[in-house]
ROGU-991188 format. One record per residue (C-alpha): x, y, z; residue in one letter. Coordinates in steps of 0.25 Angstrom, whole numbers, plus 5000, padded with zeros to 4 digits. Example, Ala and Ser with C-alpha at 12.3 -4.5 7.8 and 13.67 -1.06 7.14 Angstrom:
<rs>
504949825031a505549965029s
</rs>
This chain:
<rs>
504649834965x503749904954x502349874956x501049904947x500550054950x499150034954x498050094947x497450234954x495950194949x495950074953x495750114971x497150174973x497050204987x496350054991x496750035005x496749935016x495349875024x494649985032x494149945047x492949945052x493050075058x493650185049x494450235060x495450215073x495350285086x496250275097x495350215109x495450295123x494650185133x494450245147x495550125152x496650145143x497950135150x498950245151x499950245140x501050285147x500850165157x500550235169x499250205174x498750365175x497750385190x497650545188x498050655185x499350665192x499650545186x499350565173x500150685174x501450585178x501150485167x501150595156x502350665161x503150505160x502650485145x502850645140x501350655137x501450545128x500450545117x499850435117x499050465129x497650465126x497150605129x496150645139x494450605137x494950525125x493850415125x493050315116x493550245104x493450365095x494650495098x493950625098x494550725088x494950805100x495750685107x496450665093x496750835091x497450825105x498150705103x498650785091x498950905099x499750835109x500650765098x500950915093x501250965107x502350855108x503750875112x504850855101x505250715104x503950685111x503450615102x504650525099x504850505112x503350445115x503350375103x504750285109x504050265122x502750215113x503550105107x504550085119x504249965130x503249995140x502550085129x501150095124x501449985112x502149895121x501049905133x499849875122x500549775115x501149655123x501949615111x502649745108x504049775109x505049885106x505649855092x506949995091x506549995074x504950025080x505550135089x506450185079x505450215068x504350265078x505350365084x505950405071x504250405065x503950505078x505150605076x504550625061x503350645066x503750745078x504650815066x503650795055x504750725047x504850625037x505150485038x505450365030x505350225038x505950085034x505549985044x505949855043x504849745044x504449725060x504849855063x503349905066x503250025059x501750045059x501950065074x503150155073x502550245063x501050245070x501550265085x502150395082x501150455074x500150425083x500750485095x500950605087x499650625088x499650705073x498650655061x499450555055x499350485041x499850345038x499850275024x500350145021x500250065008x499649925013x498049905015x498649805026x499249905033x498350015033x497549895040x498549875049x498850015053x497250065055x496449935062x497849875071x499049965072x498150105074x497050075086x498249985092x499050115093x497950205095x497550105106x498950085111x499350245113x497850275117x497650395105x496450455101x496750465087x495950415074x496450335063x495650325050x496050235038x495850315026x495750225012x495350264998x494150274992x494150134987x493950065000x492550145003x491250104998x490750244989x489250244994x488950334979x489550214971x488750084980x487650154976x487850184961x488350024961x487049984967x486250024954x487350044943x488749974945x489149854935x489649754943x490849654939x490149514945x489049454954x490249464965x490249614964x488749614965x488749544978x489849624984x489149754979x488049694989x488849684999x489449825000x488049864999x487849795011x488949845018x488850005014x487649995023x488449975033x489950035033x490450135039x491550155031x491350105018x492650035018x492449905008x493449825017x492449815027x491849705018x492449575021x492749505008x492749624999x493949614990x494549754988x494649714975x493249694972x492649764960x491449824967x492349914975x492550004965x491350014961x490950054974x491950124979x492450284974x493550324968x494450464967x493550464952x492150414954x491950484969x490950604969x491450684980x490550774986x489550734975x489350584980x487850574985x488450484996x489650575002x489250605013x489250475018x490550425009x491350325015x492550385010x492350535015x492150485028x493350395029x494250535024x493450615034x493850515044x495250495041x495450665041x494750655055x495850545060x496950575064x497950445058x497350405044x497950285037x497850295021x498850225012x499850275001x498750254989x497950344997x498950435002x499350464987x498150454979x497650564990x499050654987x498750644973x497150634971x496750704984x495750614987x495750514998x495750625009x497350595013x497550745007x496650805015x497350715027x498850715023x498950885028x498450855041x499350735047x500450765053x501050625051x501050545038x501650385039x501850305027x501950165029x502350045017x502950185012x503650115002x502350094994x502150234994x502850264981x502050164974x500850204980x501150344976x501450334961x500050274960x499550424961x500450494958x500250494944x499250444933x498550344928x497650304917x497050184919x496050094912x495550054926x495050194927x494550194914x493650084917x493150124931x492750264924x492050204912x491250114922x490850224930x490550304917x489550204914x488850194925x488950324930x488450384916x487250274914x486750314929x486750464928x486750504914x486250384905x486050424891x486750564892x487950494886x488250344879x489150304894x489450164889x490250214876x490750324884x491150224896x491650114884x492450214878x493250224891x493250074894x493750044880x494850174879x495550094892x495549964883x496250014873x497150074882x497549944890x497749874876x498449984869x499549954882x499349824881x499949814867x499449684867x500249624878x499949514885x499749584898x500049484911x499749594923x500049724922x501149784911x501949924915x502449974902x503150104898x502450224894x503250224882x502750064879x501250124876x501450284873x501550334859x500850194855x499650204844x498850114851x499150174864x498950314862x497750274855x497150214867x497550314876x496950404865x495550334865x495450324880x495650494883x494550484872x493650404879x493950474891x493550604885x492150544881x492050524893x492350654899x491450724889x490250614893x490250644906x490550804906x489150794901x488350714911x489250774923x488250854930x487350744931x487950694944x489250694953x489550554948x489650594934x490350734936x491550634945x491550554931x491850664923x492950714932x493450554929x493450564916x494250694916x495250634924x495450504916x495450594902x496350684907x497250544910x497150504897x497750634891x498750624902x499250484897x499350534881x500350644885x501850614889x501950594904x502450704914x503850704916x504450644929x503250534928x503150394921x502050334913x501850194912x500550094908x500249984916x499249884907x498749754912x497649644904x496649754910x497149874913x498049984909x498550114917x499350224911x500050264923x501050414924x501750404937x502850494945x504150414948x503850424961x503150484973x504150614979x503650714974x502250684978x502650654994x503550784993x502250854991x501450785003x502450795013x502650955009x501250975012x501050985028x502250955037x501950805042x502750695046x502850595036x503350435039x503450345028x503950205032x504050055027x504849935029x505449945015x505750095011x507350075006x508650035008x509650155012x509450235026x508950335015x507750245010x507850304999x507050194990x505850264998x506250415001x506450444987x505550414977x504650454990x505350604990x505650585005x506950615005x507150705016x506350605026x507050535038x507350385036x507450295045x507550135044x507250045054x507549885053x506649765055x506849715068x506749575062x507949475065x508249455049x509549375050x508949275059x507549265053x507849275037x508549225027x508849285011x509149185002x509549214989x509849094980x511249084973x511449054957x509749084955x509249124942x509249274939x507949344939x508149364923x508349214922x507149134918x507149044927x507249144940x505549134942x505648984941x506948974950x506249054961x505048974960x505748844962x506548924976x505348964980x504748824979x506048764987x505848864998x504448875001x504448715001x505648705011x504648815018x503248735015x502948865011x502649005015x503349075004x503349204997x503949204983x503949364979x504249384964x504549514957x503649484945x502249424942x502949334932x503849284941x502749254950x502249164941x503349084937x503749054953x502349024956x502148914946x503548854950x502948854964x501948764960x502748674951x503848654962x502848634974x502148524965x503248464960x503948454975x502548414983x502548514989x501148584995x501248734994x500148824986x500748924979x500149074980x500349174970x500049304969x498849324960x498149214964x497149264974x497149404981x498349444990x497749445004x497149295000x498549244994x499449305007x498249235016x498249115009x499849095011x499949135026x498749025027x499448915017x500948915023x501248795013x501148915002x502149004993x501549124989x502049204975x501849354975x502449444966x502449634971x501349644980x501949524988x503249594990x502749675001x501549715010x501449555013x501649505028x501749355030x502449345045x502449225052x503049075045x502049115035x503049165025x504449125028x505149125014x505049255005x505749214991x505849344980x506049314968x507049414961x507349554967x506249644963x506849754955x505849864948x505449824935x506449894926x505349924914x504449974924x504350134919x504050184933x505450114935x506150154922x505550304925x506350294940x507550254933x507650354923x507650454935x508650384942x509550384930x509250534927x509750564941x511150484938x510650364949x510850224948x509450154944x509750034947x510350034962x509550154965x508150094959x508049954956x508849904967x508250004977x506849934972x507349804973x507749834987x506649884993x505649764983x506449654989x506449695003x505149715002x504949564998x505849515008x504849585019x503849475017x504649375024x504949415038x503649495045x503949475060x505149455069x505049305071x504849285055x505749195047x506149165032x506849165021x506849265008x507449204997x507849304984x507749244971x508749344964x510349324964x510549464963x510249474976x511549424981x512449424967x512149584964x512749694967x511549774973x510949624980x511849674991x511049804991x509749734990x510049615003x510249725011x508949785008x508349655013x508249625028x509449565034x509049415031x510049305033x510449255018x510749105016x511649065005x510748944999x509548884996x509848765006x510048865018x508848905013x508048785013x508548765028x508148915034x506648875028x506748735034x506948795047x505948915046x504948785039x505348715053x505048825062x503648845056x503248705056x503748675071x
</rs>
């Protein structure tokens, strides 16, 4: 599915809640029982349980101690990985995850799952070979576990990014110390996060006596970081309960790649964010995510360059997001967001420290109202419902829009010329100039024909607009990474293709010359699922389609009482279902909310539906994935239409052009491919464990009635279809029956 790029200025590389403690270490208690489960008396002994393991390397080595692993425990653990065997490795990791290993001895509730085994094995024989390789593991497969075990009995410096804030959770405060405790290694972990989720101790200050703040609200919570900042040791704003990562007093408090001083800032010696890199380069497993990964790649500046020649083992999980992820950097952006920020700090920045040296307020307003222009030059007096992608070609070579792209280099240039002025004043002043170069330099950028091999585009909303220049994809800057230092690289995900080849993933990724492997969700689909796609339904380019799946989704979740996704490929379309929803519910007595997207934050909205079981909840794209409901919670998942890219898209209408300049087949090799992977991805939602049950309707008879709907039902796990609505009705009375019993 094609979903809006996000905006580089606005805290690319955000990621998920910090700990307490900034980082992980394997614990060595004085009474930890032997690994290899013999209880070990001496020497001799211990001499007789090495020999029965091969050495294995999860034994903790000696004078370990303490809650914190000494830089010398960690270097020998590392030195006694590279003095393994060929197949050492391989074979300690299959006795790691076989019965009566180390994961079944801590955990009760563990059993040996072949998928599991498979990938961990394969995951060990790249690390041992410093290969590459490309994962699809099936939902219930546990793949954190089979790419974590091996890397950490390697012993090696590893690296591991993943797309989802929940995960990183995950992975850093419950899957690491579980394993670090499990196999009794003295190896640190840090969670490294971009500059946006540290408090800048330069900028609370220059808040405290100069900062115009939006509300009353953002007063108090400027307070209460304030507070807080006497106290942190990390600085990370999600030790504040409550604080939405939204607020508007984060930026303002917080650094960017722009505004940071460096070595200049009078408070870098005790910067939260030098200390969380210093940390993560002394750890030996960092956990950083893609927006992080490429922003670094591309910016060289989150600390991930200076950390990426040293690992020996770098793991991609959610990999299929990394594309995505990587096109946000890859190219350029003039945005009026940027704009913005840069005027504000222009303002303050030049009242503070050189009042009266220059009119800052015209020069500032100049700024503010060349982005204006801009965004209503696009506009082209549209009435703009969300955000709008249009064509380069739609705004270029226009009088108006060249006009305004013409006023805002001008004012930019002002600005460049202002502060060229004042910059030896202070370090704060010298970093603006260097912003105002850089966003000058955009502007000229934009008002000459793009680079060949990329796509422009301009995304404008009732707000903002971006002028965006974009690579088609992200080869040739992971061909560069992985030429750098020899390195195992793992990239994995539930969702990466369709063919053995995964080629969806491998090739716009330029990995293909990795190993692929596909492992199968050990989940009992037949028995457990059922696909229902409705005979003689309206065509999605009919106009009743919205309503029609409105008024299905009404019947199902009823029969249900509830617990109900309804995914929709457009924001329109989510509207039109939604207020069916209500009409039909009302009409037939029947007492389920309805919950859509938009309404209230994401987090709330999901919390809300697990809570309130007599609810249907309406999400459109960021619904589709990265959402886990198990349990009776959620036992009917009903799609709307399959989720084809948008054709008019010009990142889309840029790909196609390429395919049909190589003599391929756009349409089986790229829109059906997409809707493939979109539509397995939706159809994830609905079975999370091995004792879940439901039913996933697709509102679209081309899933059955096509050609390529053949093509598309195998991509989707092996559910047992039923032939109409009244089968239907009797597999959600049974699954209603089961739950209320």
């Amino acid at each position: 599915m094609s979903r809006p790029d996000r905006d580089p200025s606005l805290d690319p590389d955000a990621t998920a809640p910090v700990p307490d403690a900034s980082r992980v270490d394997g614990r060595d208690g004085a009474a930890v029982d032997d690994p290899t489960g013999v209880l070990v008396e001496d020497a001799d002994e211990a001499d007789d349980a090495a020999s029965l393991m091969a050495d294995a390397p999860w034994a903790a080595p000696d004078g370990a101690e303490g809650a914190s692993a000494s830089p010398l425990a960690a270097s020998r653990a590392r030195a006694a990985a590279e003095a393994l065997r060929p197949g050492e490795l391989e074979q300690s990791v299959v006795a790691a995850f076989d019965t009566g290993g180390p994961l079944s001895r801590h955990d009760p509730g563990y059993a040996p799952r072949e998928p599991q085994q498979r990938m961990a094995l394969a995951v060990a024989q790249a690390i041992a070979g410093r290969d590459t390789l490309v994962v699809e593991a099936g939902t219930g497969v546990g793949k954190t576990f089979a790419y974590l075990v091996p890397a950490l009995l390697a012993g090696g410096r590893t690296l591991i990014s993943t797309a989802t804030k929940s995960l990183q959770d995950q992975l850093f405060m419950r899957d690491l110390p579980r394993l670090l405790d499990t196999f009794s290694l003295p190896l640190r972990a840090a969670l490294l996060k971009g500059r946006g989720s540290y408090l800048c101790l330069h900028r609370l200050e220059q808040a405290r006596h100069s900062a115009e703040l939006p509300d009353r609200r953002a007063v108090a919570q400027l307070a209460r970081i304030e507070r807080w900042a006497m106290g942190t040791h990390t600085g990370d704003f999600s030790e504040i309960d409550g604080l939405d990562e939204r607020s508007p007093i984060i930026p303002i408090v917080s650094s960017t790649r722009d505004n940071c001083l460096g070595t200049d800032c009078p408070s870098y010696r005790e910067c939260h964010v030098v200390k969380a890199r210093r940390e993560a380069m002394e750890a030996d497993l960092v956990v950083v995510n893609h927006h992080l990964f490429f922003a670094d790649l591309v910016l060289r500046d989150s600390g991930v360059a200076e950390l990426l020649p040293s690992v020996e083992v770098a793991i991609f999980d959610e990999a299929h997001q990394l594309p995505e992820a990587g096109l946000n950097f890859l190219g350029r952006t003039l945005g009026s967001a940027q704009m913005f920020d840069f005027a504000r700090d222009l303002l303050a920045q030049g009242l503070a420290h050189a009042r009266g040296m220059q009119e800052w307020q015209e020069v500032a307003g100049g700024v503010e109202r060349g982005a204006r222009t801009l965004r209503l030059a696009c506009a082209g007096g549209r009435d703009l419902r969300g955000v709008l992608k249009l064509r380069w070609n739609e705004c270029a070579g226009r009088t108006d829009f060249d006009a305004a792209l013409g006023q805002v280099a001008q004012a930019l240039e002002l600005a460049v010329d202002a502060l060229a002025t004042v910059m030896e004043v202070g370090p704060d002043l010298a970093r603006l100039h260097e912003r105002a170069v850089e966003l000058y330099k955009s502007a000229l950028l934009f008002a000459r024909d793009p680079d060949a091999g990329a796509v422009r585009w301009v995304d404008v909303g009732t707000h903002q607009v971006r002028l965006i220049e974009s690579p088609l994809d992200i080869r040739e800057a992971m061909q560069e990474a992985r030429a750098s230092t020899p390195k195992a690289w793992v990239f994995t995900s539930a969702t990466l293709g369709e063919g053995e080849d995964l080629g969806w993933f491998t090739e716009p990724a330029g990995l293909g010359d990795a190993r692929t492997l596909r492992v199968g969700s050990p989940f009992d689909y037949p028995a457990h699922a059922r696909l229902y796609v409705p005979k003689h339904f309206p065509k999605p380019s009919e106009p009743d389609h919205g309503e029609s799946v409105g008024w299905l989704g009404a019947r199902l979740a009823a029969k249900l009482g509830g617990r109900t996704f309804i995914l929709t490929t457009t924001l329109r379309q989510l509207q039109v279902v939604s207020d069916v929803l209500r009409q039909r519910f009302e009409e037939g007595g029947h007492r389920i909310e309805v919950l859509v997207q938009g309404s209230m934050p994401k987090r709330q909205l999901l919390q809300q539906f697990v809570e309130q079981p007599a609810s249907v909840l309406v999400g459109s794209a960021s619904f589709w994935e990265g959402i886990d409901v198990p349990g009776d919670a959620l036992q009917c998942v009903v799609i709307d239409k399959l989720p084809f890219p948008p054709p008019n898209d010009p990142l889309v209408e840029a790909r196609v052009a390429r395919l049909e300049s190589e003599g391929r087949n756009p349409f089986m090799e790229y829109f059906v491919a997409e809707a493939a992977i979109a539509l397995k991805q939706g159809a994830g939602r609905l079975i999370r464990t091995e004792s879940d049950r439901g039913l996933l309707v697709v509102c679209d008879p081309r899933l059955a009635g096509s050609h390529y709907g053949k093509r598309l039902r195998e991509a989707l796990p092996p559910m047992t279809q039923v032939p109409d609505e009244a089968t239907a009705h009797a597999w959600l009375t049974e699954l209603k029956t089961a739950h209320d019993a």
